[in-house]
VOGU-3710 file (C-alpha; in Angstrom, 3 decimals, decimal comma):
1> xxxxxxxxxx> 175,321/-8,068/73,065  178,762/-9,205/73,076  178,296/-12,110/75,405  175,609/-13,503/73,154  178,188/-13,512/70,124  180,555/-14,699/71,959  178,117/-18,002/72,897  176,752/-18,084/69,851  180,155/-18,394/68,031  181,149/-20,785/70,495
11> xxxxxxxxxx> 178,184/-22,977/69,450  179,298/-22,862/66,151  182,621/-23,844/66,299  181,514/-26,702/69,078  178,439/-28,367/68,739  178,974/-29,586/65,300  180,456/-32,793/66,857  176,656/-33,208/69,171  173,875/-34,540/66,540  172,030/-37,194/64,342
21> xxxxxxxxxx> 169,904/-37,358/61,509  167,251/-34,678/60,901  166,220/-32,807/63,846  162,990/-30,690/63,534  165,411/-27,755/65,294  162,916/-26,287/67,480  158,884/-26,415/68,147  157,655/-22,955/67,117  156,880/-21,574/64,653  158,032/-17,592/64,531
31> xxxxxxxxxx> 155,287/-15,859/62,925  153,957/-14,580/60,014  156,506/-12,832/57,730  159,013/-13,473/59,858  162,639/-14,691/59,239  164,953/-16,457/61,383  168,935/-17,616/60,333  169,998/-20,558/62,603  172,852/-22,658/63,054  172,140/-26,727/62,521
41> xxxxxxxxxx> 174,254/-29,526/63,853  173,873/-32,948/63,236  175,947/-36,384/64,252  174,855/-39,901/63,740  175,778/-42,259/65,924  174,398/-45,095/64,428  171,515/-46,150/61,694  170,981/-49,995/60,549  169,455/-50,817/57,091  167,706/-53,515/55,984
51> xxxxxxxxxx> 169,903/-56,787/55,380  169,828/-58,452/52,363  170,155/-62,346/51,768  170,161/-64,600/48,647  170,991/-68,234/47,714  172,154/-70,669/44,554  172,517/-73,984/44,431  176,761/-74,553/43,063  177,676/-77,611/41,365  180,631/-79,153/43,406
61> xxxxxxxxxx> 181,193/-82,723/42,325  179,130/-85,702/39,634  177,597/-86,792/43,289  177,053/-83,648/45,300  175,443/-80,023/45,007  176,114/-77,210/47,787  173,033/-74,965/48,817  175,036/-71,610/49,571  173,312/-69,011/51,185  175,167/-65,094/51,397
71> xxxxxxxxxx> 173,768/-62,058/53,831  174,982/-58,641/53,915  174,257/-55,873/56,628  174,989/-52,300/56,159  174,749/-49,630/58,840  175,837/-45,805/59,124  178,993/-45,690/61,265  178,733/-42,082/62,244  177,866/-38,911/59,743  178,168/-35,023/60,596
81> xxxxxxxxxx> 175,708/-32,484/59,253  176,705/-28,688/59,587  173,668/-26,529/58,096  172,462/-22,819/57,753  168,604/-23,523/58,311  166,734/-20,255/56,807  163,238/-20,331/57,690  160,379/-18,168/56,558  156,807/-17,519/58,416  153,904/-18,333/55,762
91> xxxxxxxxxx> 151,738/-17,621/58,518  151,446/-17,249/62,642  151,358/-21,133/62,558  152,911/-22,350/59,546  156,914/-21,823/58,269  158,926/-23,179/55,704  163,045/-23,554/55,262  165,942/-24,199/53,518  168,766/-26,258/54,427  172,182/-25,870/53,341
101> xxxxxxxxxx> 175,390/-27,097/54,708  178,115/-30,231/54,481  177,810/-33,696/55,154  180,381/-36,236/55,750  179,542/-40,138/57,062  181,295/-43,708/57,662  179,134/-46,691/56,016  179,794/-50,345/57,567  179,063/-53,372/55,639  179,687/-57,392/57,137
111> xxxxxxxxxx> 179,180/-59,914/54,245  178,856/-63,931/55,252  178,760/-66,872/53,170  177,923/-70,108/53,434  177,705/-73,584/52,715  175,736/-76,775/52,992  175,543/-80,254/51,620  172,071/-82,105/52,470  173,205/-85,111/51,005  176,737/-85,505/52,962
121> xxxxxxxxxx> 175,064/-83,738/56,079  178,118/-81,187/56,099  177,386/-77,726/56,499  180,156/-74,324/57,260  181,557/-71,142/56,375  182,729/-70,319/52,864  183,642/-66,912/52,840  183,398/-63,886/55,603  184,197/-60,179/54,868  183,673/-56,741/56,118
131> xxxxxxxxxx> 183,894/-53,565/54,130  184,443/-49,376/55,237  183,316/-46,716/53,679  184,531/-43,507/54,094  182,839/-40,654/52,703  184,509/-37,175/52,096  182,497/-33,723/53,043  180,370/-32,597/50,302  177,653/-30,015/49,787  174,012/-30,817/51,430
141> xxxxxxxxxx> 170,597/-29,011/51,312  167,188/-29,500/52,574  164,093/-28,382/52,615  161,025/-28,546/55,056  157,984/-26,980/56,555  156,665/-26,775/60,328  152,837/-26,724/61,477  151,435/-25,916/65,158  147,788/-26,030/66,730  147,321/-24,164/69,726
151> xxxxxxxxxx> 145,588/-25,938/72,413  145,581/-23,895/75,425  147,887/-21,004/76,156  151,160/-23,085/77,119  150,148/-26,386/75,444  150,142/-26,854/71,206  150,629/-29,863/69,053  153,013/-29,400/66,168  154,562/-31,569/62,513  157,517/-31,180/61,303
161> xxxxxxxxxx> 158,217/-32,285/57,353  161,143/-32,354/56,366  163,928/-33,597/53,300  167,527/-33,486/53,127  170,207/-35,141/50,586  173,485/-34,967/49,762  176,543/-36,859/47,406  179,915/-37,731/48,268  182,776/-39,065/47,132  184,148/-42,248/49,187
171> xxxxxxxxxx> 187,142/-44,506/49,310  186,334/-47,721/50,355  188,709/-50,489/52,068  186,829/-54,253/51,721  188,625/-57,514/53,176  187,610/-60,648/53,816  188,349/-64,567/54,497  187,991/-67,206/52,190  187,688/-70,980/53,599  188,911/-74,213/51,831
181> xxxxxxxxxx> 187,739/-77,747/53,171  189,020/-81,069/51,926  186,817/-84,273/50,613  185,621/-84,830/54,338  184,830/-81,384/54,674  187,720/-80,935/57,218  188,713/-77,337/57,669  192,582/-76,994/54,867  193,004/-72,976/54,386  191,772/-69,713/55,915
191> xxxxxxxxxx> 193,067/-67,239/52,232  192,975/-63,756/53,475  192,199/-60,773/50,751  191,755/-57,214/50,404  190,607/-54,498/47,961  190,264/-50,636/47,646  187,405/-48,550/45,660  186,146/-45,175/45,124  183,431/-44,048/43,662  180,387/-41,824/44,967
201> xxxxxxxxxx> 177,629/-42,308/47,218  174,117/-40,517/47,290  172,495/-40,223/50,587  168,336/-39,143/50,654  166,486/-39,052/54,128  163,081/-37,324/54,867  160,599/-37,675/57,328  157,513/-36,866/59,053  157,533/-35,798/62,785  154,579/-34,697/64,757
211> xxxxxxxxxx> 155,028/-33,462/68,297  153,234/-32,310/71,592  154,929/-29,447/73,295  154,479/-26,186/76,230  155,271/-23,192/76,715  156,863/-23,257/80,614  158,937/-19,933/81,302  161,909/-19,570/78,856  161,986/-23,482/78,235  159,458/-25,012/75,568
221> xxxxxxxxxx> 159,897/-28,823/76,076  158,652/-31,247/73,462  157,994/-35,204/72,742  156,777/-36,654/69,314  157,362/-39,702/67,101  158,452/-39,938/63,375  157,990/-41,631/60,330  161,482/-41,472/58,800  163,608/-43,207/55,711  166,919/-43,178/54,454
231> xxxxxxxxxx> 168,320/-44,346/51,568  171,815/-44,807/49,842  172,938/-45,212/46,391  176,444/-46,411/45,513  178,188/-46,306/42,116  181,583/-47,726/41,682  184,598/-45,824/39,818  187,661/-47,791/40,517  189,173/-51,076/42,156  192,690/-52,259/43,338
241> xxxxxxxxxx> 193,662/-55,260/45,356  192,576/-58,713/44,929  189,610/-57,736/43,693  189,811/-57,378/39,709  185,627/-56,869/39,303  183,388/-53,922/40,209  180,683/-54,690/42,575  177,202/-54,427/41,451  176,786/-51,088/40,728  173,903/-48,306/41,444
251> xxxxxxxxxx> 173,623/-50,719/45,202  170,993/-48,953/46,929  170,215/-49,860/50,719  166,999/-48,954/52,361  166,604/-48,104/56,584  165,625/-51,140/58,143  162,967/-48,846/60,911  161,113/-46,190/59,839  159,334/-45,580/63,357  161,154/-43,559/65,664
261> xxxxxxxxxx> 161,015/-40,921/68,915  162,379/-37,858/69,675  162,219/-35,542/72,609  163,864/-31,815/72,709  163,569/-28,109/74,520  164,145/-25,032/72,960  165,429/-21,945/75,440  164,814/-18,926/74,767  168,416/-16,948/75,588  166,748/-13,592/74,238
271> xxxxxxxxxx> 163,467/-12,063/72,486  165,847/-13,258/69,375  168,342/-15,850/70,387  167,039/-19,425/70,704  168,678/-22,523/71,776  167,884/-26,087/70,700  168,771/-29,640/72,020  167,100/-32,889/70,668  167,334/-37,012/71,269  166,145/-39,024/69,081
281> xxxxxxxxxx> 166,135/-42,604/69,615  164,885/-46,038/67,944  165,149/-46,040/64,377  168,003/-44,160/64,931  170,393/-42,845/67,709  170,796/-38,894/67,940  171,587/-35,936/69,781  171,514/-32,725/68,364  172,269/-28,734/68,799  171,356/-25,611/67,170
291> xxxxx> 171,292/-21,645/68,011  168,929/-19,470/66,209  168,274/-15,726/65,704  165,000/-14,218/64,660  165,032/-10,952/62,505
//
């Protein structure tokens, strides 16, 4: 009995720094009126969302307008989930859970401008900037429910449902390059700038995850793809630098792929300790951990 605390401690204190997004943490279910306490890691490695562009038409001179056409592209860095997952069996086949836990991440953002003149067949760069977010640890929950059918004795199909949020504070550091061209549209001055912000940032992800698995020994291996989202909402507090505006605030991005895969075994250590590893890949890029005990 001491051994397995000892491991199970050690997966604690290690295998926070192992996981992405939400992994369905296992493919049983335990049975009904069960409950099981388990240990949930998660680290992103990397999520894109969906870029944004616009356009205007500026004014520049009595003879000339400028067509100017900005993009931005946002993308999660890297973000750590440590959870208590407390799950309940409804019935043989069907159990529900809570999430609780922290949740700290890194947000990227690149922003490009630029410039064109039809009429004077000039075209180039008018501003460039990136911008990094980090976000402090804050309180997360979750909730979800899991589903299996029995098809044979070792084989079963399962869904996992699932939603998790959480708000943090951030600092953010932005800096960028502004470009100056004279009346030929000859390259003059590359104007460097920076600013700092804080403010707070709500994350919400959920997702749908059905799965094929089987029962082989003490290993149940699984495969399955998801139907996931993500999104972020930013509001602004403060601003220092050479910036003396807010940005836009309430900025929400959305996850630029929804569709994803994810493949996982649990062990079985004991009739009560489980072990979990997951990949999940596509719309996002994962690994995860957890260790379980059933009452």
């Amino acid at each position: 009995m001491k051994k397995i605390l000892a491991v199970g401690l050690m997966a604690v204190l290690f295998f926070p720094v192992l996981v992405y997004a939400s992994s369905i943490g296992g493919a049983e279910t335990q049975g009904q009126g069960k409950i099981s306490v388990g240990y949930d890691g998660e680290y992103i490695f990397d999520r894109d969302f969906k870029e944004k562009k616009g356009s205007y038409v500026s004014d520049i001179s009595d003879e000339y307008t400028m067509d100017v056409e900005w993009k931005t592209a946002v993308e999660i860095d890297e973000m750590y989930r440590n959870m208590v997952k407390i799950s309940y069996g409804v019935l043989d086949n069907l159990d529900i859970y809570v999430k609780l836990g922290t949740a700290d991440l890194e947000l990227k953002q690149t922003y490009t401008e630029s410039g064109s003149i039809p009429d004077a067949e000039w075209a180039g760069v008018l501003e460039k900037g990136t911008s990094k977010m980090n976000a402090d640890t804050a309180f997360a929950y979750g909730i979800g429910a899991k589903g299996t059918l029995p098809l044979s004795e070792t084989l079963f199909l399962g869904c996992d449902i699932q939603y998790i949020r959480h708000k943090n504070d951030f600092t953010e550091k932005d800096s960028w390059t502004e470009y100056s061209y004279d009346d030929e549209g000859n390259l003059t001055s590359e104007e460097e700038y920076s600013a700092d912000y804080t403010g707070d940032l709500t994350f919400q992800e959920w997702q749908v995850a059905p799965y094929v698995a089987a029962k082989l020994g003490n290993f149940v291996p699984y495969l399955g793809v998801k139907y996931s989202g993500a999104v972020t909402k930013i509001k602004y507090a403060s601003v220092s630098g050479d910036d003396d505006d807010y940005p836009e605030d309430n900025v929400k991005d959305r996850a630029d792929d929804h569709v994803g895969v994810f493949v996982g075994t649990d062990f079985k250590i004991t009739e009560n300790w489980k072990l979990n590893v997951e990949g999940r890949f596509v719309d996002e890029t994962a690994v995860s951990m957890g260790l379980n005990y059933k009452f």
